[in-house]
N, C-alpha and C positions, 0 to 999 in steps of 0.2 A: 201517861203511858211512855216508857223509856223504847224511844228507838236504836234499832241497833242495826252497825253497817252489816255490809256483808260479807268483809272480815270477821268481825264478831258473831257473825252468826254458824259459819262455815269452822271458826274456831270452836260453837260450844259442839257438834256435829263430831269433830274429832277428838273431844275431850271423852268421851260415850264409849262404849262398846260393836256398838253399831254398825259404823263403817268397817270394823278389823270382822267382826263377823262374817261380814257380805264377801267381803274381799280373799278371806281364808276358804268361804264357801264355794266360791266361783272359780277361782284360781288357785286350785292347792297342790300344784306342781312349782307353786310360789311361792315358799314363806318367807312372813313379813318380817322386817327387820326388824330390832328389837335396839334401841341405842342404849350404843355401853353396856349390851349382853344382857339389861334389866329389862327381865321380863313384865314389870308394870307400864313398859313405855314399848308399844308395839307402833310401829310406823308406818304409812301406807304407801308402803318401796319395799320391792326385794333387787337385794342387790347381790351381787359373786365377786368374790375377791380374786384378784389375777394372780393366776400363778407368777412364784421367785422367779422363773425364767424370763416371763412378759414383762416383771417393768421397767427393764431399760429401754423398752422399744413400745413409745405411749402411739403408733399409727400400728399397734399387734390386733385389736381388735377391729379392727376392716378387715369388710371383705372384700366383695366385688360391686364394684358402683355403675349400673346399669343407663345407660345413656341410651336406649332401643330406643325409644318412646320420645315424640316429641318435648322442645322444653316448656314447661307450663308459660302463661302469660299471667300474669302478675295483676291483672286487671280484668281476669277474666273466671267465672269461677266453674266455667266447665273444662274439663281436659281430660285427658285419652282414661284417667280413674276415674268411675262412676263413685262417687259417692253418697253421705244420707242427703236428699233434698231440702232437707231441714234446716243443713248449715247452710244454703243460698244468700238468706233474710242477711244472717251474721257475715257473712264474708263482703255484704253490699256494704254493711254497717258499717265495718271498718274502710272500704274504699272510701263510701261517703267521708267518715272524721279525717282519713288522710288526706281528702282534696281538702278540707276546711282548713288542717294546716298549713298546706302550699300557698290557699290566698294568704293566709295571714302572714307567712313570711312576706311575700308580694308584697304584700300591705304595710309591712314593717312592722307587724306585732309583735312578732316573735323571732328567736334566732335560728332554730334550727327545726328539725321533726322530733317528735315523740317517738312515734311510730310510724314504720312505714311496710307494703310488701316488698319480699325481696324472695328468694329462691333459696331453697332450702337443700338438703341433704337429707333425705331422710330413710326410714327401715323400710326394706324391702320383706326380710327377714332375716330372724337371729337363728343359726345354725352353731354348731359343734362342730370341730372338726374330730382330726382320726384320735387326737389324747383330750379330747372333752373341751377342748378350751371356747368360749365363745367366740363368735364372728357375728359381726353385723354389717348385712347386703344390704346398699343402698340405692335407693333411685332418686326423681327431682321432683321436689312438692315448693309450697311457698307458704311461708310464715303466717298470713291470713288465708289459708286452707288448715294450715294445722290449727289454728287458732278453732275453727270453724268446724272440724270433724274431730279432732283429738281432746285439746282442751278442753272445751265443752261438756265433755263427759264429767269433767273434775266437780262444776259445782251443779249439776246436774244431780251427782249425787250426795255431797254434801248437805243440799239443800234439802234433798227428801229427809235427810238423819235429820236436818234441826229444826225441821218443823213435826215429824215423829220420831223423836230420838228412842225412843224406847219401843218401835217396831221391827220387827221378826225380817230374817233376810227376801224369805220368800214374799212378804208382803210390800215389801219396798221397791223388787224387781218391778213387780210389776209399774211401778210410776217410772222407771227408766227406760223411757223410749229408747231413745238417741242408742245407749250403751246397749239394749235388745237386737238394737236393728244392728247393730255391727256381731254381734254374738251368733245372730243367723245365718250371717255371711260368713264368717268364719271360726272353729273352731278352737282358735285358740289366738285369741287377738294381741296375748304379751309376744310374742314370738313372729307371728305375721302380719303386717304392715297394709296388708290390701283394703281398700273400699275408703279410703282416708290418706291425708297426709300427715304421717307421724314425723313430726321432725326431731333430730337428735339433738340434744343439748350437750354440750362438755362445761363440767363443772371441777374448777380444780381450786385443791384446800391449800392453803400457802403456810408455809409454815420459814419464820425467818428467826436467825438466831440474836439475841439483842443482849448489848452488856454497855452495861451502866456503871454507875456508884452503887446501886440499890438492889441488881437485878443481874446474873447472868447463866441465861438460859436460853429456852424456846419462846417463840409468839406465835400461834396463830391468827389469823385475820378471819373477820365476818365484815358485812356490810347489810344495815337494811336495807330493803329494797324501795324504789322511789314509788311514789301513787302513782307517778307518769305510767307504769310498765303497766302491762294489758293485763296480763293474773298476779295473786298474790303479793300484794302493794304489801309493804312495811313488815312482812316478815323477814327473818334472817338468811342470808343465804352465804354461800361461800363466793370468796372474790380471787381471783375473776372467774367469770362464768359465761354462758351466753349460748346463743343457737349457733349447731356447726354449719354454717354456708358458706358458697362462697363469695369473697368480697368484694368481685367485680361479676355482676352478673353479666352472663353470655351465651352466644347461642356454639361457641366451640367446643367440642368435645375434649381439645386439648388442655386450653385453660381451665374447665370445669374440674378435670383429675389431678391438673396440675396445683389445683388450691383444696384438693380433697385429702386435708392435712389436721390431724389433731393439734401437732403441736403449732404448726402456722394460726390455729384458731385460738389457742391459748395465748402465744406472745403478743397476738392483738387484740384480744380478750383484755390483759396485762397491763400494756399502756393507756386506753380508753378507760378503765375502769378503775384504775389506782391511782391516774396520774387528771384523771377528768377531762380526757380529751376524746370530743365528742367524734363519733367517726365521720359525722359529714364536713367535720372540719378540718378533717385528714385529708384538704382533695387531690394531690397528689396520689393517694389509695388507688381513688375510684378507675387509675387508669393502669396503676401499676400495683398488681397486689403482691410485690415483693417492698412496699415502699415502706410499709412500716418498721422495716428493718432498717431502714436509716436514722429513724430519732432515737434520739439521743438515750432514751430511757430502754427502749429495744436494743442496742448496742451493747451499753451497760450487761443486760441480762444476759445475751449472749455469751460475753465473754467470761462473765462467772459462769455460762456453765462448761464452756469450753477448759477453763482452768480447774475443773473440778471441786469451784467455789460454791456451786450450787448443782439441784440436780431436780431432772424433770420428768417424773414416775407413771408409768402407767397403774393404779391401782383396781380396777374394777371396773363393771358395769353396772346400772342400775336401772330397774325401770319404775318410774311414779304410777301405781297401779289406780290412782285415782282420774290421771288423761291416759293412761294406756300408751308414753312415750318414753324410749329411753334414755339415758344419761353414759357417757363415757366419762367417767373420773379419773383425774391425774392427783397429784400430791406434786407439789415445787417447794423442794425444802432449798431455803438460801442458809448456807452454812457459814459466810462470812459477815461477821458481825461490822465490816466497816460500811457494809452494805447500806442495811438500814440509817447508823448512825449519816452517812451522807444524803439518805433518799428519805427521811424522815422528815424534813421540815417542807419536801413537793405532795407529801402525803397528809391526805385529811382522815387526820389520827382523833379516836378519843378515846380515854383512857374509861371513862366515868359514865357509858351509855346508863347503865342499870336507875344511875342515880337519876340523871339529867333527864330520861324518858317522863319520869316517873312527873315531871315538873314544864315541862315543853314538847308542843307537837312539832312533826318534823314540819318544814317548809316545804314546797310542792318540789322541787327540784335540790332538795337538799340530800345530801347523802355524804357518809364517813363511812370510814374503816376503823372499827373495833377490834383491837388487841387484847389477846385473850391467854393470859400465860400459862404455859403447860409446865408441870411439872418436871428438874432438870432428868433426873433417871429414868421415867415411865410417860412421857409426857402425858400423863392425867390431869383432869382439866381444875380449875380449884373447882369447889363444892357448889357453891353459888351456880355456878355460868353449871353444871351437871343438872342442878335442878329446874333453871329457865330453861334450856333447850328441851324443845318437846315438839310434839307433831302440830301444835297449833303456831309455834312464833318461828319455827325454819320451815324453807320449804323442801319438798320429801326430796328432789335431788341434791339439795346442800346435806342432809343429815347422811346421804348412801356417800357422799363428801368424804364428810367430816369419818366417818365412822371406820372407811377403810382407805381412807389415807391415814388415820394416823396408827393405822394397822400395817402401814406398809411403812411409815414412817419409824417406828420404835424399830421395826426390825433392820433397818438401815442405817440406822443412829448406834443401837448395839452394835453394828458389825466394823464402825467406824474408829 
């Protein structure tokens, strides 16, 4: 009998008709994405592309960040939001594995955390304003509460498709507790944030310009993701990316708005994740979260974009209609090619994932950055990497990424 993870199983689930079924059934004020406009590759995200006006200004969709409410406790899994009882078990579960890391650092096992809770930023709800545009109201949740009320829902229902992939939407409801009981509480749970901690992610697609002997055009970057991370181990996702919080947690209302910043969560998103610098080994951060602006590689980025070397877009919104949380997408086009050629050899580059995959598994804490060349006029991607991308090997906020950054990218490159 071939056993199979639960990646593999959650991937055959989204190969199916199944999940888009349920999803278009439930939420049809939402439709799904569709990557690269082909309607055989339907995604489980819908996403809205920001209006020309919004993306030079990547902090356009916030709203109002709600600090009434006391701040959750980190270690505790009841707070002033009543949530399902069901996530309790889960959120103990991860306290538990976080203390096992702490001894073991103690202990000298290990160097740093996997995971840990921290404080989040998350949807209050998503509103319109007076010209349509979105906004998303936030309040303060934490990473293992989202983990616990949100997440959860993701293979919750993937699980029911791959054990009945070929069952009817109504029939499959019915095995979704978790996502019923929040359905009751609220009528429209893409949009309203209550009974749970949704926390927001920002996911931004890099696109950098690279000239060789062989080559001169566009890149963009991918990265798989490590088995370390809590959901969706080793699928693609765009780099950098990460949960928007903030990076010193606190009980001030001042510091909290004052770190309630897209693009602060991106430039240290940026260094941590390109450059493999772990954030608890930033500790300077933890006391000052303007500090990441001092290294060296933060600096650097600043000042191409201050010189108009590089630029940092707001393209979208997104929500994973699979955990019911959303995504704010940027696009970072680096338009200076001396960029790369100087920051390329602090970069864990590989040119050949497609091949090397195919011949070695990753390492438990291994990860690269995959270059992925776009076409120089339309950046369209080669053919190859069009047909691996799909709903089972990215995950749905990297494809609502990929899809309308380089929608917002082409149209900045033309205008260049």
């Amino acid at each position: 009998m071939v056993r199979r993870s639960p990646e593999e199983w959650h991937g055959r689930a989204l190969d199916g008709p199944g999940v888009y079924q349920l999803l278009e059934a439930k939420y049809p004020r939402y439709p799904l994405l569709r990557l690269f406009g082909d309607e055989a590759k339907p995604l489980p995200v819908w996403a809205e592309l920001a209006p020309a006006e919004q993306w030079a200004d990547v902090e356009a969709p916030l709203g109002q960040l709600d600090l009434s409410q006391p701040v959750p406790d980190v270690r505790t899994w009841r707070y002033w939001e009543p949530c399902d009882p069901r996530g309790e078990e889960e959120f103990k579960h991860h306290l538990d594995d976080w203390d096992r890391q702490l001894r073991e650092i103690r202990a000298g096992r290990r160097a740093h955390l996997d995971t840990w809770n921290q404080l989040t930023y998350d949807l209050q709800a998503m509103t319109r304003d007076e010209r349509g545009r979105v906004q998303l109201h936030c309040k303060l949740g934490t990473y293992f509460h989202s983990l616990s009320t949100s997440e959860c829902l993701d293979p919750e229902l993937l699980e029911a498709y791959a054990a009945w992939p070929d069952s009817t939407p109504d029939a499959v409801w019915a095995r979704l507790e978790r996502r019923a009981w929040l359905h009751e509480r609220v009528p429209d749970p893409v949009a309203d944030g209550r009974y749970r901690s949704t926390a927001l992610g920002v996911s931004t697609l890099t696109i950098v310009r690279v000239r060789t002997r062989t080559f001169d055009g566009y890149k963009m970057f991918l990265s798989p993701r490590s088995v370390t991370v809590a959901t969706q181990r080793r699928r693609y996702h765009v780099v950098p990316s990460g949960m928007f919080q903030p990076f010193i947690p606190s009980e001030s209302g001042d510091l909290l708005r004052s770190q309630f910043s897209v693009s602060d969560t991106v430039m240290r998103e940026f260094v941590e994740e390109l450059y493999g610098v772990e954030e608890l080994e930033t500790g300077d951060g933890r006391v000052d979260p303007q500090a990441i602006y001092h290294r060296r590689e933060a600096r650097l980025l600043t000042d191409l974009l201050r010189a108009g070397d590089a630029a940092l877009l707001y393209s979208g919104v997104a929500v994973n209609l699979l955990a019911l949380r959303p995504e704010i997408c940027t696009v970072l086009i680096i338009h200076d090619p001396g960029w790369y050629e100087r920051e390329c050899g602090e970069l864990r580059i590989c040119n050949e994932y497609l091949q090397q995959s195919q011949q070695a598994e990753l390492l438990p804490d291994q990860r690269w950055v995959q270059l992925i060349s776009l076409e120089r006029d339309d950046l369209e991607l080669d053919p190859k990497w069009r047909e691996h991308l799909r709903a089972r090997t990215v995950v749905a906020p990297g494809v609502a990424a990929i899809d309308l950054g380089l929608r917002v990218a082409r149209s900045v490159l033309t205008a260049r």
